[in-house]
Structures are given as structure tokens and as C-alpha cells.
DRENDO-1510 file (C-alpha; in Angstrom, 1 decimal, always signed):
<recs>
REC; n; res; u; v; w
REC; 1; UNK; +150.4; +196.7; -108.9 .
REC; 2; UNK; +147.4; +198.0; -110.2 .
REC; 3; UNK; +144.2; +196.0; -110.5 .
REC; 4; UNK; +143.0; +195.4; -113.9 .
REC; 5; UNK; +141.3; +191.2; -113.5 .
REC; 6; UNK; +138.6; +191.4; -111.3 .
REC; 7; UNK; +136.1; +188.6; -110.6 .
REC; 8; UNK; +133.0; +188.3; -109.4 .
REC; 9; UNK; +131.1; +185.2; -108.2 .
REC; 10; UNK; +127.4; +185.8; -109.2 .
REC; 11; UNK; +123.9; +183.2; -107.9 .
REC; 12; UNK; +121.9; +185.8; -109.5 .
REC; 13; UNK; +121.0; +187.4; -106.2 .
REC; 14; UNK; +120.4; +191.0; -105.5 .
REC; 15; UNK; +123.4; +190.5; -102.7 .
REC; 16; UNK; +125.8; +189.1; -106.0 .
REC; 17; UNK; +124.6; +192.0; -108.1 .
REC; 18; UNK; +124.9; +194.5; -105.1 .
REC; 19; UNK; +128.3; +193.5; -104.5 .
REC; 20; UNK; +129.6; +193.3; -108.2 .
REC; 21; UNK; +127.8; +197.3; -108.8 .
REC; 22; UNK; +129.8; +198.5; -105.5 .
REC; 23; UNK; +132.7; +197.0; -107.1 .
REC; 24; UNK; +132.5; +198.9; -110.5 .
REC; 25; UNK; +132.2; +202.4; -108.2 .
REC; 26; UNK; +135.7; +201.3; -106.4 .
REC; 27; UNK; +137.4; +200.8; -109.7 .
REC; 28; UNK; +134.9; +203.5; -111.5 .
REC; 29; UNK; +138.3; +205.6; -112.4 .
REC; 30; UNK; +140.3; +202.4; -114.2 .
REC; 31; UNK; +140.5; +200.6; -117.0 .
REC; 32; UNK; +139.6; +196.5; -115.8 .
REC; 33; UNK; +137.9; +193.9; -116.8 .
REC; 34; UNK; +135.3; +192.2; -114.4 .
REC; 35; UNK; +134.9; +188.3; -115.0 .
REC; 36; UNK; +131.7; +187.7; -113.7 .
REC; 37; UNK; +131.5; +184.1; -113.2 .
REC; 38; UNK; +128.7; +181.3; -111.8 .
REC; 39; UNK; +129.2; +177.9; -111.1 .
REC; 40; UNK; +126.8; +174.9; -111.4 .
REC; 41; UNK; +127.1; +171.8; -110.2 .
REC; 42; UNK; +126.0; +168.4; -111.5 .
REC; 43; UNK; +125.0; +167.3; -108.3 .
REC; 44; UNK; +121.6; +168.3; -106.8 .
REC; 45; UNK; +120.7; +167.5; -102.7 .
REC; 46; UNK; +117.3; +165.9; -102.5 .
REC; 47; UNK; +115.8; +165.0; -99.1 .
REC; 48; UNK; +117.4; +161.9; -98.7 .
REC; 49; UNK; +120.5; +161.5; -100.7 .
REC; 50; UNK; +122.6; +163.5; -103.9 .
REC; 51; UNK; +121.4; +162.7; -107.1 .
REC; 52; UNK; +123.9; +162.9; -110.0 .
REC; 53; UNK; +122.2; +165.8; -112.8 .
REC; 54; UNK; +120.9; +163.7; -116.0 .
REC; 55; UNK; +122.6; +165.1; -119.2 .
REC; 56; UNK; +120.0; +167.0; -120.7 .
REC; 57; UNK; +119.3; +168.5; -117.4 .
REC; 58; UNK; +122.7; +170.1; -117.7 .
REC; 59; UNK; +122.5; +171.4; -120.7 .
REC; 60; UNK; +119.3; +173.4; -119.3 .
REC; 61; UNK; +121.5; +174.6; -116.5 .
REC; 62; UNK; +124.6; +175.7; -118.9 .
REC; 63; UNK; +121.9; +177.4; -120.8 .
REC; 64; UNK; +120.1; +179.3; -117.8 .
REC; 65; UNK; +123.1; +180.1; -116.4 .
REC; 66; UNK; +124.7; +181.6; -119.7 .
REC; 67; UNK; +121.4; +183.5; -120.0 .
REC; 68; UNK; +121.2; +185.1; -116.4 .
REC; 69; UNK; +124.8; +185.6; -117.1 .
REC; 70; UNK; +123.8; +187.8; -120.5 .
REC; 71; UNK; +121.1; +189.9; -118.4 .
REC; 72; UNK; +123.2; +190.8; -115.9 .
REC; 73; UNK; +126.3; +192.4; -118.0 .
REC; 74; UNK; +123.3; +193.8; -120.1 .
REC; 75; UNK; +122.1; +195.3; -116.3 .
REC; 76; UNK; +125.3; +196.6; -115.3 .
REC; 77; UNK; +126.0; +198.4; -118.3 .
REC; 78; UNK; +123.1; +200.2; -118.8 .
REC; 79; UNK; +123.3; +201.0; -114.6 .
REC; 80; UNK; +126.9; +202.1; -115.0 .
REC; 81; UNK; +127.8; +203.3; -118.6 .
REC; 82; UNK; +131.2; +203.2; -117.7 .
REC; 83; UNK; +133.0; +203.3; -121.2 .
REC; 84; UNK; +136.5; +201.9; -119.5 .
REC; 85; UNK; +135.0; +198.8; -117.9 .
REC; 86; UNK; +134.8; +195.7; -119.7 .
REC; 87; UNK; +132.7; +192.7; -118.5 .
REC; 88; UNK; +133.6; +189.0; -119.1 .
REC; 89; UNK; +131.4; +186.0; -118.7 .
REC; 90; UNK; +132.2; +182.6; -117.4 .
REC; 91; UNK; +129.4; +179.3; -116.8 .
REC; 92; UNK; +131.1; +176.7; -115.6 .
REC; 93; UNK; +129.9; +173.6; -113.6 .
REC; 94; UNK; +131.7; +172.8; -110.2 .
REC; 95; UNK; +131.6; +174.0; -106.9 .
REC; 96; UNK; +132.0; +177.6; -106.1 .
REC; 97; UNK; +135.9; +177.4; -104.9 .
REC; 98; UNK; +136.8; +175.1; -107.8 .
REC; 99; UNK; +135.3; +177.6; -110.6 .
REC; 100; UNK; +136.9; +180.3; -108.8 .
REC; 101; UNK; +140.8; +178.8; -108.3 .
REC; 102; UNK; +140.6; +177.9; -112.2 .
REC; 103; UNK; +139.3; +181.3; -113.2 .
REC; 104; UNK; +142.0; +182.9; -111.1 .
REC; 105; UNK; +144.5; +181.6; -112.6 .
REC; 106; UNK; +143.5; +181.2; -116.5 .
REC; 107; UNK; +142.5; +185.2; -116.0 .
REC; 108; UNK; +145.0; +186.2; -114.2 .
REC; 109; UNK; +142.9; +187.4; -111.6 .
REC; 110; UNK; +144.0; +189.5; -108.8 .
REC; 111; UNK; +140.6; +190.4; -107.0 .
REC; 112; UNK; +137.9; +188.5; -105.7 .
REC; 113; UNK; +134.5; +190.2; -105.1 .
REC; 114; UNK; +131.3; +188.1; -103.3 .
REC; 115; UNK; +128.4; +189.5; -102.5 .
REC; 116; UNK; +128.3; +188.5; -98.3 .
REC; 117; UNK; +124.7; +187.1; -97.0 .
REC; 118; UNK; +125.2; +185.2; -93.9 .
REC; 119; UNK; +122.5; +182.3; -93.9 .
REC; 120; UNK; +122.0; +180.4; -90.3 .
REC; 121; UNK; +124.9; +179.5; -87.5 .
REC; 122; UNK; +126.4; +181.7; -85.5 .
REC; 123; UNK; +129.5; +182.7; -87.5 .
REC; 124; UNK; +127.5; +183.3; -90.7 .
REC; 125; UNK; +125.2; +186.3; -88.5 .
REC; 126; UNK; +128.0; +188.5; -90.3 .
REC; 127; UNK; +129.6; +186.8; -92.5 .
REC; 128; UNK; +128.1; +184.8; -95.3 .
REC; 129; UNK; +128.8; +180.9; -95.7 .
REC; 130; UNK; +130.2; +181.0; -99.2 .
REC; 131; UNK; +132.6; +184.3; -98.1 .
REC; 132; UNK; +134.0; +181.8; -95.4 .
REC; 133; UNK; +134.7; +178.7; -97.7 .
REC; 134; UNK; +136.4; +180.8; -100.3 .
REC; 135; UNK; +138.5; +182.7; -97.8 .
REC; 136; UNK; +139.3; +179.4; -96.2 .
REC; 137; UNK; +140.5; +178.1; -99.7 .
REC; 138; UNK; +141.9; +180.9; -101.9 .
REC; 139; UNK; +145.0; +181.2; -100.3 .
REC; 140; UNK; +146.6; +183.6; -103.2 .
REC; 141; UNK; +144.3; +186.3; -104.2 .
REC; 142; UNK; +142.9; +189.2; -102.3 .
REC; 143; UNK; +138.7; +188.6; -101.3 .
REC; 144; UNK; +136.3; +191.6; -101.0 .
REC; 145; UNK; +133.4; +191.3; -99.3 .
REC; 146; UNK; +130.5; +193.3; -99.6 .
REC; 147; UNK; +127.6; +193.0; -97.1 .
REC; 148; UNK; +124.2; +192.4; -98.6 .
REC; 149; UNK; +122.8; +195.4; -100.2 .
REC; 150; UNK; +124.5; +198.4; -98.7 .
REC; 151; UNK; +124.3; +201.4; -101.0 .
REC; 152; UNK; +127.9; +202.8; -102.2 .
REC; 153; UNK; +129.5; +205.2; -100.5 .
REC; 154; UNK; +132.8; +206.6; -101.7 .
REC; 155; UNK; +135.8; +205.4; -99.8 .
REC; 156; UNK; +137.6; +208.0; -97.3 .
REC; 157; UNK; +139.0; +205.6; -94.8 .
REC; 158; UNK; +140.5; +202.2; -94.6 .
REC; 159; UNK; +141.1; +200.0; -91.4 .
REC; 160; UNK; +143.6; +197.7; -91.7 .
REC; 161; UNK; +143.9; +195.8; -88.2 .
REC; 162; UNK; +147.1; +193.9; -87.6 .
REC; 163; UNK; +149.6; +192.7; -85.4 .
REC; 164; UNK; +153.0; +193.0; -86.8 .
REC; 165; UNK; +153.7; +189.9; -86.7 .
REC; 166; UNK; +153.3; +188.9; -90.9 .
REC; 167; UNK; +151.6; +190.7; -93.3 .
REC; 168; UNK; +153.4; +193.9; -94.1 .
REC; 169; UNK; +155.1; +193.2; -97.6 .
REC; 170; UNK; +154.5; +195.7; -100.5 .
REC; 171; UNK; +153.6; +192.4; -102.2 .
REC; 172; UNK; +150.7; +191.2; -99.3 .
REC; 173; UNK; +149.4; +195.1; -99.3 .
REC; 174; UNK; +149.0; +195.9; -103.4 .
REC; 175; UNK; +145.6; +195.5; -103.1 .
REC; 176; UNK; +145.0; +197.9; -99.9 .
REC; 177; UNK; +147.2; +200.2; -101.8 .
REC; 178; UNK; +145.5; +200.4; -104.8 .
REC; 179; UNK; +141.7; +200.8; -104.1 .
REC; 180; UNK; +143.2; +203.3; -101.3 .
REC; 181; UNK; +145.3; +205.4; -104.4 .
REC; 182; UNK; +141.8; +204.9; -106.6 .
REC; 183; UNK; +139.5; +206.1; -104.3 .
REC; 184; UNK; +141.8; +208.9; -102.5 .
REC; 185; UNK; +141.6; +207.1; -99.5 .
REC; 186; UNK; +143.6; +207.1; -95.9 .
REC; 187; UNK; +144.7; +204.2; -94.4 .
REC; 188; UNK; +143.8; +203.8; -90.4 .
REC; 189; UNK; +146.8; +201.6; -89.1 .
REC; 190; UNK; +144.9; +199.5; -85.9 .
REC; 191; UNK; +147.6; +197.7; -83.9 .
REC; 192; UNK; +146.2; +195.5; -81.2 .
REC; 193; UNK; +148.9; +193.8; -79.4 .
REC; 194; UNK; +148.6; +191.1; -77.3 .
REC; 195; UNK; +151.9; +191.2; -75.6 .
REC; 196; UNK; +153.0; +193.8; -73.3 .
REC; 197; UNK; +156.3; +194.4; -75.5 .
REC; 198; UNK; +156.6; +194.4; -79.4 .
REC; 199; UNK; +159.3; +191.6; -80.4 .
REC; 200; UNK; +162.1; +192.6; -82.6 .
REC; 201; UNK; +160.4; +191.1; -85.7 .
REC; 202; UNK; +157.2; +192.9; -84.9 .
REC; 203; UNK; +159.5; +196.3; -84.9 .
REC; 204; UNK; +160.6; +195.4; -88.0 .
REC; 205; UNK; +157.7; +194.7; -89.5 .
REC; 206; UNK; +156.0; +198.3; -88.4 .
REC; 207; UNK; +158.8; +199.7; -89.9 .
REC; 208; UNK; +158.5; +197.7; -93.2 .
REC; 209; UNK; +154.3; +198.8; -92.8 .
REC; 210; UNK; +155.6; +202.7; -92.8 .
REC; 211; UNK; +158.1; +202.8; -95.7 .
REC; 212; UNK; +154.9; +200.8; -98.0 .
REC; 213; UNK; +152.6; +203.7; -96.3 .
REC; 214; UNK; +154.8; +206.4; -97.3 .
REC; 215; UNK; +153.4; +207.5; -100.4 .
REC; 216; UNK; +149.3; +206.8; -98.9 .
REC; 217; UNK; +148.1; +209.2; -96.6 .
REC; 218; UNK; +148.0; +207.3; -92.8 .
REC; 219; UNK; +147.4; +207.2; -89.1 .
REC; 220; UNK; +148.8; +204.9; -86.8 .
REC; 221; UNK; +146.5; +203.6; -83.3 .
REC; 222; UNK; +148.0; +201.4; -80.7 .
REC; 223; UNK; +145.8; +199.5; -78.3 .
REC; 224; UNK; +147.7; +197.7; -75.8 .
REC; 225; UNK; +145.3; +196.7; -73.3 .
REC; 226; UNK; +141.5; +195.7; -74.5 .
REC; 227; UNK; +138.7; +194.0; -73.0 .
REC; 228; UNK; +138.3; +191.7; -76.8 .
REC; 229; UNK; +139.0; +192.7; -79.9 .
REC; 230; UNK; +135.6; +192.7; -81.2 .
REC; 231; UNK; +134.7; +195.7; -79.3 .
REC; 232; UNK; +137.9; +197.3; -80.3 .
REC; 233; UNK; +137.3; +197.1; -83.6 .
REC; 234; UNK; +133.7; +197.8; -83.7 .
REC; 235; UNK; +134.3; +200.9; -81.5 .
REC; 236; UNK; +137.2; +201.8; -83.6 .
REC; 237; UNK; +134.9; +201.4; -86.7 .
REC; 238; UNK; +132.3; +203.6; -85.5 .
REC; 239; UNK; +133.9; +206.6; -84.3 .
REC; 240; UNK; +136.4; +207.0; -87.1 .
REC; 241; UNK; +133.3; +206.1; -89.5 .
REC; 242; UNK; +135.5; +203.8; -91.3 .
REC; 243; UNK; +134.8; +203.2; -95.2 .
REC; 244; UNK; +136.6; +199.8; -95.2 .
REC; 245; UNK; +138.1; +197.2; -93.2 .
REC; 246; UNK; +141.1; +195.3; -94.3 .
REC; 247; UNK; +143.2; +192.3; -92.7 .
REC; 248; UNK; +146.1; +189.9; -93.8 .
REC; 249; UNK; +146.0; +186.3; -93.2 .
REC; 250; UNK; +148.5; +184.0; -93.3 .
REC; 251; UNK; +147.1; +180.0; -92.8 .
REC; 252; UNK; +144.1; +178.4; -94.0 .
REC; 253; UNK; +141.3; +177.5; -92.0 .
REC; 254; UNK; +141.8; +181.1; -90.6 .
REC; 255; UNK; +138.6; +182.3; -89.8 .
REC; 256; UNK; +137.4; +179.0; -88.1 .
REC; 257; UNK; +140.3; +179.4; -85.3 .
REC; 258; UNK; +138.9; +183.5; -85.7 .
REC; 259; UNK; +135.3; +182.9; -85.1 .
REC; 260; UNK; +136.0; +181.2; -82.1 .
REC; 261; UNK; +136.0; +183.9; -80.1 .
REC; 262; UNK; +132.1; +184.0; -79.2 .
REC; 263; UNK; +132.1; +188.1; -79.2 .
REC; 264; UNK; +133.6; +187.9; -82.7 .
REC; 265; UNK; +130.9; +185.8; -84.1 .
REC; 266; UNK; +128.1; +188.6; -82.7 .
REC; 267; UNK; +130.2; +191.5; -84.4 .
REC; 268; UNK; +127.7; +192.7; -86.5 .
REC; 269; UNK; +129.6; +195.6; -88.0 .
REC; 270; UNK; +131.0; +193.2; -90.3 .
REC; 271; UNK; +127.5; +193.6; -92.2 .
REC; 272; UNK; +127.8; +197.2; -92.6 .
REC; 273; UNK; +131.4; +197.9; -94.4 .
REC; 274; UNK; +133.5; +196.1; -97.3 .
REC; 275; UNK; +136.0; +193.3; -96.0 .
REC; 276; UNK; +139.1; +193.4; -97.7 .
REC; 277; UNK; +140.6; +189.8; -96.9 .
REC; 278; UNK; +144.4; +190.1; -97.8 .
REC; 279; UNK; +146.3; +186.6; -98.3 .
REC; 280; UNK; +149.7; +187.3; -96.9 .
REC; 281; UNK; +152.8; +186.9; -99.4 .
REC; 282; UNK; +155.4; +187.7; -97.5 .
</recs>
């Protein structure tokens, strides 16, 4: 399936802007159309309770939204001049996971791209607290995350970490398959297993993983025994000077029960490449 709906959450930040540039040099050799959307809500926090947004006051909001919205296509354009890209608008008031559910599926959308600032608390060190609430909600479209202002490099390898045990459906892997067919990438299979045998449906499943690798150049690593897989990664990472890092998962709530591993929320290398979050629809 090739990727042609591509949205973008935007605050107006130079992280949202970053990550919706490094998105048009992934998909710089397709035709697609990136809605760039930014929600508003009607509710704003003051210091001691939430006060509900007077009328007019929204209007200014629709209207300051709509024009940061205009600046930025006007922006990308002139950054990119990329004749086979369109770019699509959307204001809409709500939360951030609300605007984006309803885009996704009055557009048709089959990426999600957010810019990734962490703010405070551990687990947002590397990974940003909006990135975490969307991943935790979107349960049916594929989320890249782009670390706050890294330049763009092209793409030459992908991780994709798994465990055999879901995950490794044509259908789950589109996405990893087409930026890596786009950007003439190889995909770097890491298996860390965390028994000392494979079950059978974990055989199975390697083998379904090689026959949707067959036509996407590949390599396969096995680590059976590993001190965390933080370190794993990160060291794996580093020394094959991975381009991307992809990973399928299959409940919500996923990267709470992930983040729990202490080591895991100091992984900072999560800040320095694109996360591919894969929703698995097996």
C-alpha cells in the first residue's frame, strides 16, 4: 500500500514544522497529500480552575489558527518546491487525539507525523507527552515521530525490533515497507527474545516476517541473552548507524507498561532518530 494521506499535527512550533519538513524529504519521490492539521480547544487552564472559552474568543482562535495554518503551507512550499506534494489545511477545536481520530478517518489517512519534544517527567526525557497520548489512543494508523529539530538525513537503514510474537502481517508492515521502497532503504531485523526457545507461533511468524521482506533488502540479528533491552537497542543503534527505528504494537496503553522499565525511560537515543510506531493488524 503506498502512502498518499499524510497528516501532520502542527502547535506552530519549530519541533511541528521540523517534523512535517523531514516528512516531505521521506515522501520527496511521491505524489501525497499532507493534511496539516491543529486543534484548539474551548477550554483554557487558569491557576485555579478551567474556564470554558467566551464565543468571540473562539472565533479569534479559529481565526489565528487558520492564519498560522496559511503561513505555514506558504513556508513549506517555498522551502520545498516540490511540484507532486499537495498540502491540505484543517482548524478544528478539540483535543489533539480527538481532531486527529476524525481527520483519520474523513481523509483517509494512513500516516501520522508529530513533531517529538519531551517536556518534564521521566518518560517524556525522550519522548514527547503529546507522541505518548496519541500512540496510546490511535490504535489504527501508523505514528512517526520525529525528535525535535534534527536535520534530514536520507534513510539507508531501518530497525525494526520485535519479538515474533504479533506483528509480522503484510498488512501491520505497509508502512515500514513503503518509506523503506521510497527511500531505498534496508531493513535491520532486531530479535530480542526473552525465552530461551522460540514457540511454534514465534517460528511462524519469522517466517511470515521473511516472505513480506523478500522483495526489501534485509538482515536478520538475534540476541538471546541481554543485560536490558535499552542498551541493546541503543548499542545496536549506534554501531549499525541506524536511519530509523520501527516497532509494532498490539494493546493500548502500550508504552506506559514500556516505560516502566527505568533504563528505557533514560534511552536517550530515542531523540536522535524517527520512530516509526506500527499499530499491529494482524
Amino acid at each position: 500500500m503506498k502512502i498518499k494521506n499524510i497528516l501532520v499535527a502542527t502547535d506552530f512550533s519549530n519541533e511541528a514544522y521540523n517534523a512535517l519538513f523531514y516528512a516531505t524529504q521521506i515522501f520527496a519521490s511521491t505524489t501525497c497529500t499532507f493534511h496539516i492539521v491543529h486543534a484548539f480547544d474551548d477550554i483554557v487552564l487558569s491557576a485555579k480552575n478551567a474556564l470554558f472559552t467566551g464565543q468571540k474568543e473562539m472565533e479569534d482562535l479559529q481565526n489565528l489558527s487558520e492564519e498560522n495554518l496559511t503561513k505555514t503551507v506558504h513556508k513549506i512550499v517555498l522551502d520545498t518546491d516540490n511540484k507532486i506534494h499537495k498540502f491540505n489545511t484543517i482548524s478544528s477545536k478539540g483535543s489533539l487525539t480527538m481532531v486527529i481520530s476524525q481527520t483519520i478517518d474523513s481523509h483517509d489517512i494512513e500516516l501520522v507525523v508529530l513533531g517529538n519534544k519531551g517536556k518534564t517527567g521521566a518518560k517524556e526525557l525522550f519522548m514527547g507527552s503529546n507522541t505518548i497520548q496519541v500512540a496510546n489512543t490511535i490504535t489504527k494508523c501508523p505514528i512517526l515521530a520525529i525528535p525535535q529539530e534534527i536535520a534530514f538525513k536520507p534513510i539507508k537503514e531501518i530497525a525494526f525490533v520485535t519479538d515474533y510474537k504479533k506483528g509480522c502481517t503484510k498488512s501491520t508492515l505497509s508502512s515500514l515497507l513503503n518509506i523503506a521502497t521510497l527511500t531505498d532503504a534496508s531493513i535491520a531485523v532486531l530479535h530480542i527474545n526473552e525465552e530461551e526457545i522460540m514457540t511454534s507461533k514465534q517460528v511462524s511468524n519469522q517466517k511470515l516476517l521473511d516472505k513480506c521482506l523478500q522483495q526489501t533488502p534485509h538482515s536478520y540479528d538475534e540476541i538471546w541473552n541481554y543485560a536490558d533491552k535499552a542498551n541493546v537497542i541503543q548499542d545496536f543503534i549506534v554501531e549499525r548507524e541506524i536511519s530509523m527505528l520501527a516497532m509494532a504494537y498490539h494493546r493500548r496503553k502500550f508504552f506506559e507498561r514500556f516505560l516502566h522499565e527505568p533504563v528505557i525511560m533514560d534511552l536517550s537515543i530515542y531523540a536522535t532518530i524517527p520512530f516509526l510506531i506500527l499499530p499491529v493488524l494482524d
